[in-house]
DRENPA-3360 file (N, C-alpha, C; in nm, 2 decimals, always signed):
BEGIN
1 = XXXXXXXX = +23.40/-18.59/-13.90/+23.41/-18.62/-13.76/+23.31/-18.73/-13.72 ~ +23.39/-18.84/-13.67/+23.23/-18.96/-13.61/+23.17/-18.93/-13.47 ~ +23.02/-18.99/-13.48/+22.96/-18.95/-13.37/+23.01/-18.93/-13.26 ~ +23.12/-19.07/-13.25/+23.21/-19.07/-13.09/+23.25/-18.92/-13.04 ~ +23.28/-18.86/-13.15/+23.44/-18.77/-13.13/+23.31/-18.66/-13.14 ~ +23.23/-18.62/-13.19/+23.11/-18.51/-13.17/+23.05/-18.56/-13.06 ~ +23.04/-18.63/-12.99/+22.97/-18.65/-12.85/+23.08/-18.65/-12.76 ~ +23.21/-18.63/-12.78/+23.29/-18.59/-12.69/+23.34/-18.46/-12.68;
9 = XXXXXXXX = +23.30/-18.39/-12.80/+23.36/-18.26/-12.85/+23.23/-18.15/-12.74 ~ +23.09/-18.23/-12.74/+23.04/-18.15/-12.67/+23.05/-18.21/-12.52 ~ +23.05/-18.32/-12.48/+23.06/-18.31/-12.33/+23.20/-18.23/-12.26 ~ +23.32/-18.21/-12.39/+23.39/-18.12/-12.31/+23.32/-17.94/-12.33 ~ +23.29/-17.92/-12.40/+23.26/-17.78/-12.39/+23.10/-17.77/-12.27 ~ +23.08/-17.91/-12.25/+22.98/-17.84/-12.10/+23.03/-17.87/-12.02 ~ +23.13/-17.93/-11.96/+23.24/-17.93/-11.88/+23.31/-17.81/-11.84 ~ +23.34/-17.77/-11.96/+23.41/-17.64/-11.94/+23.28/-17.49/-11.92;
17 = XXXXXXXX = +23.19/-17.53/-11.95/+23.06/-17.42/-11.94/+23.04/-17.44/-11.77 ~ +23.04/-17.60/-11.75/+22.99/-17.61/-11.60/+23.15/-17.56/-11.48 ~ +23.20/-17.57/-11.51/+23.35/-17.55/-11.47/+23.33/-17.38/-11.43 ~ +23.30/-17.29/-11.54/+23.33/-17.21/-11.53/+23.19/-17.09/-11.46 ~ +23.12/-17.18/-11.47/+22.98/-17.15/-11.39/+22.95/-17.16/-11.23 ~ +23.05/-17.25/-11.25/+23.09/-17.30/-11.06/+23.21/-17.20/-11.01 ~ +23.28/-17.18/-11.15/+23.39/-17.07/-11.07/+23.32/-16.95/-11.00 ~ +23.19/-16.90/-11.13/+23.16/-16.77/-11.10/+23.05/-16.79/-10.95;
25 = XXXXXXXX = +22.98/-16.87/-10.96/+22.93/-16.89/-10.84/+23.00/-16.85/-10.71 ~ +23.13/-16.94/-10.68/+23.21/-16.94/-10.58/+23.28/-16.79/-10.54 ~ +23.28/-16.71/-10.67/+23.33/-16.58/-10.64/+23.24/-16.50/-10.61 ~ +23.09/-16.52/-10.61/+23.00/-16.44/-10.64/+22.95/-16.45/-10.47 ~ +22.93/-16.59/-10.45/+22.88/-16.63/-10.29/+23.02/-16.59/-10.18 ~ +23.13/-16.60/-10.25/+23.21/-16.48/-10.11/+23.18/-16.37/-10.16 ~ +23.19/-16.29/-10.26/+23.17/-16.17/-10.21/+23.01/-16.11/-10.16 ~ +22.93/-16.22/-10.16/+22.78/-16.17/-10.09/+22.83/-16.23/-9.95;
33 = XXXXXXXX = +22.89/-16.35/-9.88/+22.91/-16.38/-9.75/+23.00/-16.24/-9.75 ~ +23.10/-16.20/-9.75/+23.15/-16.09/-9.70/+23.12/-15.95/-9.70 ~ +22.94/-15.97/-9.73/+22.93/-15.81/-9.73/+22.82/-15.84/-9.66 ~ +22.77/-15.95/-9.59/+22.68/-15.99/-9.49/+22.75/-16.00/-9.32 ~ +22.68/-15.89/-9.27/+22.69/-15.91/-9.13/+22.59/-15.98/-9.04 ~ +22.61/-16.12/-8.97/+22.55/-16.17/-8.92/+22.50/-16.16/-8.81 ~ +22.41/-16.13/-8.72/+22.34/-16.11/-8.62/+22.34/-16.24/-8.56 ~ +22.43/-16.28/-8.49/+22.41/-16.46/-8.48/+22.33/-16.44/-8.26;
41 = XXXXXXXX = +22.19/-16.49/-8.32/+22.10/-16.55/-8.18/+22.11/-16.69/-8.13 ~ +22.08/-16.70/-8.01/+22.07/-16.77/-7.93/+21.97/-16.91/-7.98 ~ +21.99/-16.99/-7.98/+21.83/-17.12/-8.02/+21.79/-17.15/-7.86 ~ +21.66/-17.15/-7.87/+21.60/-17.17/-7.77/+21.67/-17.31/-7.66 ~ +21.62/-17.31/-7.59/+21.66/-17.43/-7.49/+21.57/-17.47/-7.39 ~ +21.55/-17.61/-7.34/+21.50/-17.65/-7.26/+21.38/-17.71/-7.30 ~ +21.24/-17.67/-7.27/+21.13/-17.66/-7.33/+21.11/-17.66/-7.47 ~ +21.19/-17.51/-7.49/+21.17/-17.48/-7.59/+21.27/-17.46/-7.74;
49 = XXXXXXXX = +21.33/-17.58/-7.71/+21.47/-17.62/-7.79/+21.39/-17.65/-7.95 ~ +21.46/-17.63/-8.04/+21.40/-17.63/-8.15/+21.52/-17.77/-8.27 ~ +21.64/-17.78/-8.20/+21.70/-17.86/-8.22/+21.76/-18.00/-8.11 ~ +21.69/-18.10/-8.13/+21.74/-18.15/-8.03/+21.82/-18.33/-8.07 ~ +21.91/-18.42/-8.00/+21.94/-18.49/-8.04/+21.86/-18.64/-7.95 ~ +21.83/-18.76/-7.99/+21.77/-18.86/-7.94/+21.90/-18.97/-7.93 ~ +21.84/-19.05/-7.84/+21.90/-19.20/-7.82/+21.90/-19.30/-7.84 ~ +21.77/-19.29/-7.90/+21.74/-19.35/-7.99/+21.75/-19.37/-8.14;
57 = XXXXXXXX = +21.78/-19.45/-8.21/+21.81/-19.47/-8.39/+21.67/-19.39/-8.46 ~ +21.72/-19.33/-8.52/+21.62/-19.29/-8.64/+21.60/-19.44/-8.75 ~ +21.44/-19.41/-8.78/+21.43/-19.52/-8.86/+21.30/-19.46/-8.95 ~ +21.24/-19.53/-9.03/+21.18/-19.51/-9.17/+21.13/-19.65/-9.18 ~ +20.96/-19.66/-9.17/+20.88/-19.75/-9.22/+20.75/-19.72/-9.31 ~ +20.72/-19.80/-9.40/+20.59/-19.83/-9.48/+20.55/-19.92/-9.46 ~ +20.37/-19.91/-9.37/+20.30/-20.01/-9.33/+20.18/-20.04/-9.43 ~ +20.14/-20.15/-9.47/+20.02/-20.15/-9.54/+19.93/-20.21/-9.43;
65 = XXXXXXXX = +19.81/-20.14/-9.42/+19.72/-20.21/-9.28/+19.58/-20.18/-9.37 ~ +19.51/-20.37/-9.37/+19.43/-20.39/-9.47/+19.30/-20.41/-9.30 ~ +19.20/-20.37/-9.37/+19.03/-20.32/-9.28/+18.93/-20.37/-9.33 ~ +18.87/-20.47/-9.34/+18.75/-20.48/-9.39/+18.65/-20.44/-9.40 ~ +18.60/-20.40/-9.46/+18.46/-20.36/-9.52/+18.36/-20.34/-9.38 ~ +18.24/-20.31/-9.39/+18.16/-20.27/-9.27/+18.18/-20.29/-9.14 ~ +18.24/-20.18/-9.10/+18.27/-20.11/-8.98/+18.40/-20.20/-8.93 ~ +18.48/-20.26/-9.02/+18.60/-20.33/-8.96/+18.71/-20.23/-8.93;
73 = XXXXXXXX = +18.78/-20.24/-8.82/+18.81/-20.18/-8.74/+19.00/-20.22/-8.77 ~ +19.07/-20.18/-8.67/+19.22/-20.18/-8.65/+19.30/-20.08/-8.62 ~ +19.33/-20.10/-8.46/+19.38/-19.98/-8.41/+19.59/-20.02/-8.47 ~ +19.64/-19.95/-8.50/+19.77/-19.97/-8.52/+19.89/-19.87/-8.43 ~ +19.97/-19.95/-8.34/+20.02/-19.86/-8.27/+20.18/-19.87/-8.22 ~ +20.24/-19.75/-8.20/+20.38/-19.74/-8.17/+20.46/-19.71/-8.08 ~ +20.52/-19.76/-8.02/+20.60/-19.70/-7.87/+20.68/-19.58/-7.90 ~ +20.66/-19.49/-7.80/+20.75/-19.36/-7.78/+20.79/-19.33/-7.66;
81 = XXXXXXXX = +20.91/-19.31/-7.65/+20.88/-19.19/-7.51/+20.90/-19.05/-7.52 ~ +20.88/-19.02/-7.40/+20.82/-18.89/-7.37/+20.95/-18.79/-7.48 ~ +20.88/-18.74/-7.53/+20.97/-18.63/-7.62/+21.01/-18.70/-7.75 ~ +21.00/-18.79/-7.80/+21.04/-18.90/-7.90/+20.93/-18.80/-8.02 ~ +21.00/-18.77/-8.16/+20.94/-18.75/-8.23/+20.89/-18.84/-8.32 ~ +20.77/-18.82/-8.43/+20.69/-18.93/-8.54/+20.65/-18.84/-8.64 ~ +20.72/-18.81/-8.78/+20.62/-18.75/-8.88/+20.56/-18.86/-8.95 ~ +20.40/-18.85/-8.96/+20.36/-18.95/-9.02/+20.27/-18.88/-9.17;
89 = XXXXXXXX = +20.24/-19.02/-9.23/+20.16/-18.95/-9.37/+20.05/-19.13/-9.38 ~ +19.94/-19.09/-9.37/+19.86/-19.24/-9.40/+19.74/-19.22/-9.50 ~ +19.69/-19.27/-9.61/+19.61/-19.27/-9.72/+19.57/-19.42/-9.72 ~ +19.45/-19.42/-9.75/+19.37/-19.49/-9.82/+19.36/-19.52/-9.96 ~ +19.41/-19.66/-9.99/+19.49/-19.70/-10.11/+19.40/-19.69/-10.22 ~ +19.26/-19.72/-10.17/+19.12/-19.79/-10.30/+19.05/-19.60/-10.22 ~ +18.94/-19.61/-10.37/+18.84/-19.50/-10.39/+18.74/-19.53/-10.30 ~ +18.71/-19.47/-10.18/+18.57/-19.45/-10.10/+18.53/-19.33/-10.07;
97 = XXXXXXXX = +18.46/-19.31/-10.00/+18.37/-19.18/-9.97/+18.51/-19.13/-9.88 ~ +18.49/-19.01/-9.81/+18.59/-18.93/-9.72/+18.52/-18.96/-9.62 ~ +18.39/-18.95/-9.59/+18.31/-18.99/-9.46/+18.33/-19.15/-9.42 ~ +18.39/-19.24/-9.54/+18.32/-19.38/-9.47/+18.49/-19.43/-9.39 ~ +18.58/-19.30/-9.36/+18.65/-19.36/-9.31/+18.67/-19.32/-9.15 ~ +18.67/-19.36/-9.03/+18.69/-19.27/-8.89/+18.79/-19.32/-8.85 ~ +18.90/-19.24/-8.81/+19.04/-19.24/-8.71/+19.05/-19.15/-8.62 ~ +19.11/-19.23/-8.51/+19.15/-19.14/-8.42/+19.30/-19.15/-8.38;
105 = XXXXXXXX = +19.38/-19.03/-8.34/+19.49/-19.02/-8.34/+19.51/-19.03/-8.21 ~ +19.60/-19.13/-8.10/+19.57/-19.08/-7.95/+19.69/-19.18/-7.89 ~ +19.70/-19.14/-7.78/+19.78/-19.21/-7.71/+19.80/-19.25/-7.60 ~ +19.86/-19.33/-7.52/+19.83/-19.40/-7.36/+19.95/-19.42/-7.32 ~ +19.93/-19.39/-7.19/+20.05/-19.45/-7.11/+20.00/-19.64/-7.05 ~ +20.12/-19.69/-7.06/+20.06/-19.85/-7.01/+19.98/-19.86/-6.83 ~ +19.89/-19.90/-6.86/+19.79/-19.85/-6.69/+19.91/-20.00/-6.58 ~ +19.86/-19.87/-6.49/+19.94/-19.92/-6.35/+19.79/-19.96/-6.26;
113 = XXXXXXXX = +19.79/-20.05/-6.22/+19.70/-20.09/-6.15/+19.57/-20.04/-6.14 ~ +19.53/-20.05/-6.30/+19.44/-20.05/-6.38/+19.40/-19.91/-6.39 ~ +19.50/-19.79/-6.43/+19.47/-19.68/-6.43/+19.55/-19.62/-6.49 ~ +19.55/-19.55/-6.65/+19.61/-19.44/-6.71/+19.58/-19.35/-6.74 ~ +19.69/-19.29/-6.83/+19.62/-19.16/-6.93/+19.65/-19.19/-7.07 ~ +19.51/-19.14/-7.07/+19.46/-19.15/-7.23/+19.43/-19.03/-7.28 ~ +19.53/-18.97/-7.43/+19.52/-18.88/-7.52/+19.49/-18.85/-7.62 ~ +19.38/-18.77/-7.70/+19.33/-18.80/-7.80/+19.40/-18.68/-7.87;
121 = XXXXXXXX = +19.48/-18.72/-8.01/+19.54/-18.59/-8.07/+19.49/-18.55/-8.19 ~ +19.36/-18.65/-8.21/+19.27/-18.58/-8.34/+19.18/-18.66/-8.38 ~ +19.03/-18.65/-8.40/+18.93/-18.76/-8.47/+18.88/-18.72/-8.56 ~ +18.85/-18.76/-8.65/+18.79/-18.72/-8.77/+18.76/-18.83/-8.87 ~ +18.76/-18.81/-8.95/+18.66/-18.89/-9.14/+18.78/-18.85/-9.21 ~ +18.81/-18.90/-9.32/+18.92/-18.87/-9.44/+18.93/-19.01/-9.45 ~ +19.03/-18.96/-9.60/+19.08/-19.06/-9.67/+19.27/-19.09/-9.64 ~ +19.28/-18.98/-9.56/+19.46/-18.95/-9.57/+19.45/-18.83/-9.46;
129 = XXXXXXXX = +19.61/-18.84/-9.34/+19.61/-18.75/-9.27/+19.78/-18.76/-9.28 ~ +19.85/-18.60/-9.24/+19.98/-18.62/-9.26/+20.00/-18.51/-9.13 ~ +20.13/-18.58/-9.08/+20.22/-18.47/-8.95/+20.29/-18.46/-8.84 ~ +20.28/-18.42/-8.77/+20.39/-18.49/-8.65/+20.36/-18.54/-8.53 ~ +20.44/-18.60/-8.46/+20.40/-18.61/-8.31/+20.49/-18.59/-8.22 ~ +20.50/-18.49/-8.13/+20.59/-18.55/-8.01/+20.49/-18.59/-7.89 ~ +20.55/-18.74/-7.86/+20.49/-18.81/-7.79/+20.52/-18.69/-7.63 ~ +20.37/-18.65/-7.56/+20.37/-18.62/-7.41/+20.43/-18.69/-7.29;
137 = XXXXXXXX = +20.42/-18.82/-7.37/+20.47/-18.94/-7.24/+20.52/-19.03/-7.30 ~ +20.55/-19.16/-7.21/+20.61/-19.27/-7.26/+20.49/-19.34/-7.29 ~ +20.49/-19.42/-7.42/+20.34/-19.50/-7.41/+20.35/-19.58/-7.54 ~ +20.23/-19.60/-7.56/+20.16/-19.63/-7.67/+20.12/-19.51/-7.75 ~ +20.12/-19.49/-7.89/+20.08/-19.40/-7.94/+20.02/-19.48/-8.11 ~ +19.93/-19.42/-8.17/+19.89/-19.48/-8.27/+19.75/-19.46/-8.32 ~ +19.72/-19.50/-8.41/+19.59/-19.52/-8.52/+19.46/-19.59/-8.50 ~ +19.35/-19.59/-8.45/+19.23/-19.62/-8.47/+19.16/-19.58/-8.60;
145 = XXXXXXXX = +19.13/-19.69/-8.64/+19.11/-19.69/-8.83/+18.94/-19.77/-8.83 ~ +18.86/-19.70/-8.86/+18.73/-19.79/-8.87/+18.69/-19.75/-9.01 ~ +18.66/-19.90/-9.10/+18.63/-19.88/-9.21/+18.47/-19.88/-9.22 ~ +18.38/-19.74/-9.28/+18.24/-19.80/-9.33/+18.19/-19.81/-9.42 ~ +18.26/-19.83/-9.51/+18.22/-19.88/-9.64/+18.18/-19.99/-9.65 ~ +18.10/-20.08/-9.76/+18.13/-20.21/-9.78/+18.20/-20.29/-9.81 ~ +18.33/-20.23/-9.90/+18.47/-20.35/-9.93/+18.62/-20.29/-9.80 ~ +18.64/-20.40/-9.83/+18.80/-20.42/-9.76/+18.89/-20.27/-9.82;
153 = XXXXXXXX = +18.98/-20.18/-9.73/+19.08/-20.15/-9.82/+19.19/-20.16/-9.73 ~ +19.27/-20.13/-9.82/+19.42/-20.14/-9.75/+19.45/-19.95/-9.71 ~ +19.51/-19.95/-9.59/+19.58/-19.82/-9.58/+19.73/-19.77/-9.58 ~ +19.78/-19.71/-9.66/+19.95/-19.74/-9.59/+19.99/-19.61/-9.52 ~ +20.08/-19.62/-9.39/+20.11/-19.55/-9.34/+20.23/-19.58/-9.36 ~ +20.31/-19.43/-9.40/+20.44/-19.39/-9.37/+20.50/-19.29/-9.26 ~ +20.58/-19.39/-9.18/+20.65/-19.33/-9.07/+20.80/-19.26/-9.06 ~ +20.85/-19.21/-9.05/+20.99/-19.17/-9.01/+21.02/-19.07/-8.85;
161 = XXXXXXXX = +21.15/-19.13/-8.80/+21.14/-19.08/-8.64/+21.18/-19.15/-8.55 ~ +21.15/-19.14/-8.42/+21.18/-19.21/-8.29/+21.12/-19.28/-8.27 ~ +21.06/-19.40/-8.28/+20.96/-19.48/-8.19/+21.03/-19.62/-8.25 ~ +20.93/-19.73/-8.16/+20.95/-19.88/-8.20/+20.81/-19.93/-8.26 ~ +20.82/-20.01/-8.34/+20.73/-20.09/-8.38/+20.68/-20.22/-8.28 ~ +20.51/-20.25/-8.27/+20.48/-20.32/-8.21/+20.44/-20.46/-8.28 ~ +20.54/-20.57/-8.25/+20.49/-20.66/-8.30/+20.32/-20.74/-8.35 ~ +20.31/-20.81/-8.45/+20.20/-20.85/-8.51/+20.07/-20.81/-8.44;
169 = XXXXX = +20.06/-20.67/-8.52/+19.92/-20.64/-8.49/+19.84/-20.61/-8.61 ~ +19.88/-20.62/-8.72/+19.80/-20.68/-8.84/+19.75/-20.81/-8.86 ~ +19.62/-20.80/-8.88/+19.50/-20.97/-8.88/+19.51/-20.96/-9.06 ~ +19.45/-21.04/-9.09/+19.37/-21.03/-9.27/+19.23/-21.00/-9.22 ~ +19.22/-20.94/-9.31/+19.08/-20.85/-9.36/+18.96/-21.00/-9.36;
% end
């Protein structure tokens, strides 16, 4: 028998292994759905809705936002409105201390004759922070990044969610 015809002799016998593994599956998962009685609850609503739909496009970005070396700074930031979700994840590309880096997580509404609100949703040191946001209000929302180390690094933040990106607010390091 040539290789051909042995490498076909076995893709049919796992075809027919997988074939018959999917049969038993399908008879095995109705007879557990049919001996399950469902208790079907209510999902919250209003406030406290746990599923909800936007009007905005879902979208998916990776930023690289490069900082220079002693105490160089760059706040990075993204429109939401009020209820608009953001899971984020951001790391520090190069090896530094956890201390030499400070962010704050926070957000603003645009001031009306020279007066807003300003939210802070977390400050701290690290090298990497990951998680969600729903925006409280319509605003600005976003990243204060101060590097204090002495070299440049790059950070990348990945985003997925409701918001817009704000045009060129990355400088070079």
């Amino acid at each position: 028998m040539t290789t051909r015809a042995k490498d076909l002799r076995r893709l049919g016998m796992f075809v027919a292994a997988a074939a018959l593994t999917l049969s038993a599956l399908s008879v095995d998962s109705g007879a557990i759905a049919a001996q399950v009685q469902w208790n079907e609850v209510p999902a919250p609503t209003g406030d406290r809705a746990i599923a909800r739909s936007f009007p905005t496009t879902f979208r998916t970005d990776t930023i690289d936002i490069p900082v220079r070396g002693n105490d160089g700074d760059l706040e990075y930031k993204i429109g939401m409105k009020a209820g608009d979700t953001v899971v984020y994840s951001w790391e520090v590309m190069q090896t530094i201390m956890p201390d030499e880096l400070y962010s704050e997580f926070h957000g603003h509404t645009e001031p009306v004759q020279g007066a807003g609100t300003l939210m802070y949703y977390r400050k701290s040191t690290g090298t990497s922070d990951h998680g969600t946001l729903t925006a409280p209000f319509e605003g600005i929302h976003g990243w204060y990044l101060q590097n204090q180390s002495e070299r440049p690094v790059v950070i990348r933040l990945r985003m997925a969610g409701f918001y817009t990106l704000i045009p060129d607010q990355i400088r070079a390091p």
